[in-house]
C-alpha positions as CSV (number, residue, x, y, z in Angstrom):
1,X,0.0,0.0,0.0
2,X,1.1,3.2,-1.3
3,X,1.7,6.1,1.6
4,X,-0.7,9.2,0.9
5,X,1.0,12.5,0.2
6,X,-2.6,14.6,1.4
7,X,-3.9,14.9,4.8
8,X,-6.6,17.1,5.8
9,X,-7.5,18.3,9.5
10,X,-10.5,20.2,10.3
11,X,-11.1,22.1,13.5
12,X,-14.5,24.6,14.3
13,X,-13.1,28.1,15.4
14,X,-14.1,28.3,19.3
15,X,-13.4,31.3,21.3
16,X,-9.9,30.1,22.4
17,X,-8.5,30.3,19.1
18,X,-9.7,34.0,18.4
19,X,-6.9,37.1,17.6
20,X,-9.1,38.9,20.6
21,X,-8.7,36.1,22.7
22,X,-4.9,36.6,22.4
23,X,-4.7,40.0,22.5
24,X,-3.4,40.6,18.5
25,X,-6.6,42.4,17.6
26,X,-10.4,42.9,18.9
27,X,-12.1,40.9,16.6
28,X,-13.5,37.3,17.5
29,X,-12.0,35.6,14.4
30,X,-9.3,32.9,13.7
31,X,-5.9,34.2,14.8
32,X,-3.0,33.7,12.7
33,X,-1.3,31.8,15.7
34,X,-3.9,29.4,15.7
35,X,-4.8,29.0,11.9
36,X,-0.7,27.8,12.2
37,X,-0.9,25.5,14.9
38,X,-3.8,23.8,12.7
39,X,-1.7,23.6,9.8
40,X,1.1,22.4,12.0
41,X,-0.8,19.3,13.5
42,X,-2.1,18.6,9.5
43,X,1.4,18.5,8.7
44,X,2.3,16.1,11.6
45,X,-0.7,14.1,11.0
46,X,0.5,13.7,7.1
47,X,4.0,13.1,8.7
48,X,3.5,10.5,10.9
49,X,3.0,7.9,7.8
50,X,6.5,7.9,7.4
51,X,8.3,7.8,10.3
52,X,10.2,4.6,11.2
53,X,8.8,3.2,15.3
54,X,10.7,5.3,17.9
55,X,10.8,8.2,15.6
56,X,8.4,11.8,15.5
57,X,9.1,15.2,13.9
58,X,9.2,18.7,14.9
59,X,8.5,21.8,13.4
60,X,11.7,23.9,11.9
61,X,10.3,26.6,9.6
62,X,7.0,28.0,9.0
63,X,5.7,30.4,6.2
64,X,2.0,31.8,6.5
65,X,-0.4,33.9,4.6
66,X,-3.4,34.8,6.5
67,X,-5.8,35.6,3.8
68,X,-9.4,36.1,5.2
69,X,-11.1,36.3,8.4
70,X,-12.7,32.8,10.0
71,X,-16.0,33.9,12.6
72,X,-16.3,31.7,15.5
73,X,-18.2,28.5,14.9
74,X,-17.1,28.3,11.4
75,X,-15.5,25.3,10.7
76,X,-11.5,25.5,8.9
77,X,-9.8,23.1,7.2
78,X,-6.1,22.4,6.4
79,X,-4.8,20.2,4.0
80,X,-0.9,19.5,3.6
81,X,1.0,17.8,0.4
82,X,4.1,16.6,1.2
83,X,6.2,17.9,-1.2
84,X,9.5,16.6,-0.7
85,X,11.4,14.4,1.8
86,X,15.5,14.8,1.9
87,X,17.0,12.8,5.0
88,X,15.5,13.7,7.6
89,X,14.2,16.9,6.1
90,X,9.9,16.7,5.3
91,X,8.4,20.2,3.4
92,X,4.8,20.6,3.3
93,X,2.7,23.4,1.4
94,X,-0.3,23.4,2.9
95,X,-3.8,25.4,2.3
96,X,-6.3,26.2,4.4
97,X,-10.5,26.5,3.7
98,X,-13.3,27.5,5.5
99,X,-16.7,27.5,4.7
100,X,-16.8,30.8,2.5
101,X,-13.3,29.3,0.5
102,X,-9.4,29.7,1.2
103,X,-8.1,31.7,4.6
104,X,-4.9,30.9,4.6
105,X,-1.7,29.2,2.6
106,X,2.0,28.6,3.6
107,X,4.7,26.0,3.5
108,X,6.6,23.8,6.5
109,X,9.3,22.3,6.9
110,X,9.3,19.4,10.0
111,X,12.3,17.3,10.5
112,X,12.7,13.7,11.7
113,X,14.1,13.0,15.3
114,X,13.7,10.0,18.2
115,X,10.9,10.0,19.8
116,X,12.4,10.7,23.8
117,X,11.6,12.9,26.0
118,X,14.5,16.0,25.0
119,X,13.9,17.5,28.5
120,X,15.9,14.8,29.7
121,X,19.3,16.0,27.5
């Protein structure tokens, strides 16, 4: 079985995730710190097919383009294509829709480590 290059996450905008909520702006909408974090967990969902047991990913570069407001209650999608995967090295370019069309675009790069607890050293 072949291992998908597409993954798509969908979260509802709740009051946690608004730019008023963090203090960037007074609206109730998506914030762009949020609309990243979904397109970060799409990524690492997408991710997560190929990693060998004892192994995860973390996030190393990000590059986002908020394009339109998302109202509480709406529901917003991501959807990442892996685009290319060199050593340990995974890029995604990922899109994001809600229910009026697309919010948001940007591309991520996540790279492989072991899965242990770096707290530790």
């Amino acid at each position: 079985m072949d291992k998908p290059t597409q993954h798509s996450l969908t979260w509802t905008v709740d009051d946690t995730m608004t730019a008023k909520r963090i203090g960037t702006a007074g609206a109730k909408i998506l914030s762009t710190p949020n609309m990243l974090a979904l397109m970060e967990a799409c990524a690492l969902e997408l991710a997560q097919e190929y990693l060998d047991e004892g192994m995860t990913t973390v996030g190393a570069e990000a590059h986002v383009r908020h394009l339109a407001p998302t109202p509480v209650g709406m529901q917003v999608t991501a959807t990442a294509t892996l685009r290319e995967v060199e050593r340990r090295k995974m890029w995604f370019d990922i899109e994001v829709h809600d229910e009026k069309g697309k919010c948001g675009e940007g591309s991520h790069l996540r790279i492989m480590v072991p899965n242990k607890d770096r707290s530790q050293g």
